[in-house]
Structure formats: structure tokens, C-alpha cells
N, C-alpha and C positions, 0 to 999 in steps of 0.2 A: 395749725395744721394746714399744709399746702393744699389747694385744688386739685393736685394729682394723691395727692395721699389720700385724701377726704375718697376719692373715686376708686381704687385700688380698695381702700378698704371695704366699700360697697362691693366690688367684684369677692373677694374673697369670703365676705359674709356671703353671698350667693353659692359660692361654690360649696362650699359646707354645706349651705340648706340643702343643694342639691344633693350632695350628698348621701344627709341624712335620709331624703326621701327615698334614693335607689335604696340603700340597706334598708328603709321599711319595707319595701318589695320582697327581698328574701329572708327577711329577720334575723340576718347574719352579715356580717361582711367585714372588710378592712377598713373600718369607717377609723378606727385611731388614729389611722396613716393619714386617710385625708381630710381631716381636720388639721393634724400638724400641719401638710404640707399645702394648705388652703394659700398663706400669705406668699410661697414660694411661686405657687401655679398663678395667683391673680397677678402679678409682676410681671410674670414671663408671658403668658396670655395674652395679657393687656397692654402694656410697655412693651419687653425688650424685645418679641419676638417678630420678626417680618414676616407676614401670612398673609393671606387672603384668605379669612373664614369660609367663604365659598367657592372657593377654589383649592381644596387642600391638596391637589396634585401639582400646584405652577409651579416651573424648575424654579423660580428667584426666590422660594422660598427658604427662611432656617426651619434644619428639621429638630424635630423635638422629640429623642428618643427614650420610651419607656422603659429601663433595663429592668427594672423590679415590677413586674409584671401585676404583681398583686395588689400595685396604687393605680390599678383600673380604675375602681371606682371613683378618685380624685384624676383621677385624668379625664375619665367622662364628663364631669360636671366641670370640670375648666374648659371641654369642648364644646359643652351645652350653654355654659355664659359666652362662650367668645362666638357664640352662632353657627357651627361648622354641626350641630350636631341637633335635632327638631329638641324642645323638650317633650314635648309629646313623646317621646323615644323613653324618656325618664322611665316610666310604670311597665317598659319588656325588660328591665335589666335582669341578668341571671337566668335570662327564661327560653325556651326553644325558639330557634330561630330568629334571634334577637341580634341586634348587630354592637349590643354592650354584653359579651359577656365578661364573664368574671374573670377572667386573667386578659388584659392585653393583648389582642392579636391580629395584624397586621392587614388580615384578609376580611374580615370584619367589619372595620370601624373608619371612617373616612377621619385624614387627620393623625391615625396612629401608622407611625413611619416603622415601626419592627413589632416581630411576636417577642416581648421579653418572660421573664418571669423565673428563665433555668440563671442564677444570679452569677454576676460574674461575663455575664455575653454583651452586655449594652455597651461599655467601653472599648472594647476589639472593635465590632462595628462600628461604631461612632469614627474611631480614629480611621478606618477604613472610607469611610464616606467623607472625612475632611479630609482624607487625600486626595479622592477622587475626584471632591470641589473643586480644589487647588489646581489639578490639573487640567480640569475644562475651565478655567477662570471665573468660576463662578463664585462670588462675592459671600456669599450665605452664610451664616455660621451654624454650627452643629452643637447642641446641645444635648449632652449626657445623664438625664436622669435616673438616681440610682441611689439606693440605701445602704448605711454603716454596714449592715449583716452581708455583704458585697466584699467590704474590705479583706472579709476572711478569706477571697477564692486569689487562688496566684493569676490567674489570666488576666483580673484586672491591674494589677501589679505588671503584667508585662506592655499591657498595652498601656500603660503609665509612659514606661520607660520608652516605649517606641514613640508615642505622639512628644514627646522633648527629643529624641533624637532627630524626628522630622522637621521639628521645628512646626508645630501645628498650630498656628494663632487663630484659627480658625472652629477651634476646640473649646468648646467652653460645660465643663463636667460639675452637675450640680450633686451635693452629698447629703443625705437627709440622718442627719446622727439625733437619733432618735433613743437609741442605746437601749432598743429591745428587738428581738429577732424570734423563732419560733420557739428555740430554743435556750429563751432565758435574756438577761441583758445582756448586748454585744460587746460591752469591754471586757466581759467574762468569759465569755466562750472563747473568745480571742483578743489578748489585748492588742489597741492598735492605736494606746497613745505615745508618745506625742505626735497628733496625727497631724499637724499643719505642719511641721518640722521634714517629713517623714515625702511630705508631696514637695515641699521643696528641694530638698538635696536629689529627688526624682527629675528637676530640672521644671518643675511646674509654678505660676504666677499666683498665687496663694493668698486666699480670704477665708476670715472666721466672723460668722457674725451667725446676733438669735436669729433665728428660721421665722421667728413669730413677731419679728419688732420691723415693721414694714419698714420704715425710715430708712431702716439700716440693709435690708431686701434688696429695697428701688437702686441704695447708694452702691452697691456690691454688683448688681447687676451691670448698672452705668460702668463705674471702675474697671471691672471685664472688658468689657467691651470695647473701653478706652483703650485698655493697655495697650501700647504700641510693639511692643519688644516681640521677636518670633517665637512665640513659647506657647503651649498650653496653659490654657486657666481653668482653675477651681474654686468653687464656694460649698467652702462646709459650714451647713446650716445643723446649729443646735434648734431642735424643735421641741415639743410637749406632746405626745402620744393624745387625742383626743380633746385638743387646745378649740376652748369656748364652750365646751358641757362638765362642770365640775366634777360631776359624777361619772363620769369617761374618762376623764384625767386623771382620779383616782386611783380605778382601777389597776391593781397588782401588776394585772395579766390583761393587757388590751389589744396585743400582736393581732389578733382575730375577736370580733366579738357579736355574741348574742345576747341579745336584752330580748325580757319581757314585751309582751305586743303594747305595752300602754307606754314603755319605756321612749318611743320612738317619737309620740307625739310629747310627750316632758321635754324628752332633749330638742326639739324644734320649738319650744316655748319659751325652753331657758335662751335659746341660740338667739329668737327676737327680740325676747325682752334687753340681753345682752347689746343686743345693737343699737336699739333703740334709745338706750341707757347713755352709750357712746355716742349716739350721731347727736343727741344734744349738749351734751357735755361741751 
């Protein structure tokens, strides 16, 4: 295992923990999500993304848009690993006058570039703001974070089509296919395979990798990045709804979850011993 893998992977087991500890706060949350998308955010966080943790306003920055509003809670704790956010901040999440609440929102939280959460609006803005880059020559690139259950709405379907009409290299749209949504698993509600197929004849640069196999994260991100051709780019990440508590993975139904109050310190037991397991391996 590389020195940057070894490291990444330590970021991601953070974010998780972090994680897990906001949902012990409210005894509820989207903790499935961000466990899945733990290995995505410690990548982008920590590797591809150009920030300045303390300065989350500097123009030279890529912005990193939350379209699915309700991977707050993994967006918090990848802003509280990468420094931009106190942990001390961890034990107000969900609470009055707290600057993490529960959905995403703009005005809130330093570090988060839009209110997302109505699905289907992060991609329009996205491709709006890599025009606008463009125009002022600003180098940045725009990053579209955004969930399967997304795919269902036409607006991101259109803003597909426009950022390849523009020719948007400066577009980079990550997909968290997770294949469960409020209502049920998303290739059922709406089928939307063959979905790498479906972004390319859209005119977009096209990557399929697990969401969970860092290796292949880092190498998808890099490759984005790379591409030189004027095009938008995508990575659809197959992920594990509650990846690293087997007993969260499990679950049926883990779109939203509430455990038990003793649930919370098991799953932050399994999640150490887990790592622990691995960092000697």
C-alpha cells in the first residue's frame, strides 16, 4: 500500500468516526450515506481538491458542491478533518443555532458553496459556476456532489446536456449510486441503467469505479483531472450504504437511521477495531 493510500485511508476512517459521533448528537441521521461516501470525501478533501482550509472564501479555490443536501452530515466531518471546521463544533450538530445543521446550507457553514438538498439543483449550478470560471479565467474546477436518487429529476439531465454543449472541462460531477433513496431502491423507482452508457452519448468523459476501493477513488480522481479533451467529467461511484459497521450495512432500510442509544458507541467500536485490524495488516 502506497504512503498516500495508507494516509487517505486514515482520513476516511476519521470522517466516519466523525461522523458517527454527530449522529450520536441527534440519535438519527444520514449516517448510511456518509459512511458510504467517507472514501469519496477523504480523496477529494485531502488529494484532488485546491483549498485553503482557512480560508474557505479565496477565489483560487475548487468549489465543492453539495447537491444532495442530506450528505450534511459527511460533508461536515470531511470539513472537520480537513481543518476548515473546529471539532469542537462536532457535539452542536442538529441543534439551535449551530452552524452544522442537518441539511446543507450555504449561509451556515464555512466551506459549503450552495443550500442543496431540493435533488436535482446541484448540477444546473455547478455548470453555471464552471461557466462563470471560464469566463473570468479562473483555473478552479467545479465539483458536483450528488446522489443516484438525482438521476430521477430532468433538470439534471438537462444540465448534462448543456455543460457538453459548452464544452465544460472544468466540470467534474461525482455520483454516489448507492441504489437506495427515501423511497425504496433507486433502480426501481426509476431505472437508470445502463448508466455509464447514458453520460456518455450525453457527450460526458466517463468513469465507473467502487466508491469504497480507495485505490481505484485516488486513480479516477487523478484521470478527471487529467483529461485533457473539452468535455465534462463523471465518476459513478458504486458505494455500500453504511460501509465499515456490519450491522448498518445490513440494514434493509438505512436511507435515514435511528439506533438504539448504546448502538452508537458499538458502531464506533466496531469502526476502531476495524481499523486497527487494517492499519497492521
Amino acid at each position: 500500500m502506497s504512503d498516500l493510500t495508507t494516509t487517505l485511508r486514515e482520513r476516511a476512517y476519521r470522517i466516519r468516526r466523525f461522523a458517527l459521533r454527530m449522529g450520536e448528537v441527534q440519535g438519527q441521521g444520514y449516517i448510511g450515506q456518509a459512511l458510504g461516501w467517507a472514501d469519496v470525501l477523504a480523496v477529494a478533501y485531502r488529494h484532488a481538491l485546491n483549498l485553503r482550509p482557512d480560508d474557505p472564501e479565496w477565489e483560487g479555490r475548487d468549489r465543492f458542491l453539495l447537491s444532495h443536501g442530506h450528505y450534511a452530515i459527511a460533508a461536515y466531518a470531511a470539513l472537520i478533518e480537513a481543518g476548515t471546521i473546529p471539532e469542537s463544533e462536532l457535539e452542536t450538530y442538529g441543534s439551535d443555532d449551530s452552524r452544522l445543521p442537518m441539511s446543507g446550507m450555504a449561509t451556515y457553514t464555512p466551506g459549503m458553496e450552495i443550500s442543496g438538498g431540493s435533488l436535482g439543483h446541484g448540477l444546473p449550478i455547478a455548470v453555471g459556476m464552471a461557466l462563470g470560471l471560464r469566463h473570468k479565467q479562473n483555473p478552479a474546477f467545479v465539483y458536483n456532489s450528488m446522489s443516484d436518487g438525482e438521476l430521477d429529476e430532468g433538470s439534471t439531465w438537462e444540465a448534462a446536456l448543456g455543460a457538453a454543449h459548452h464544452g465544460l472541462g472544468n466540470l467534474i460531477c461525482l455520483v454516489d449510486i448507492n441504489n437506495q433513496q427515501a423511497d425504496g431502491p433507486s433502480s426501481k423507482v426509476l431505472g437508470f441503467e445502463p448508466l455509464a452508457d447514458k453520460w456518455a452519448a450525453f457527450g460526458w468523459f466517463v468513469q465507473r469505479v467502487d466508491g469504497n476501493d480507495l485505490p481505484a477513488v485516488l486513480q479516477a480522481f487523478d484521470a478527471a483531472r487529467a483529461h485533457t479533451e473539452a468535455q465534462p467529467r463523471v465518476i459513478l461511484f458504486d458505494t455500500l450504504m453504511g460501509k465499515g459497521v456490519p450491522f448498518l450495512e445490513k440494514r434493509e432500510k438505512n436511507h435515514f437511521i435511528r439506533v438504539d442509544p448504546p448502538e452508537w458507541q458499538q458502531a464506533l467500536q466496531i469502526l476502531d477495531q476495524s481499523h486497527t485490524v487494517g492499519a497492521l495488516a
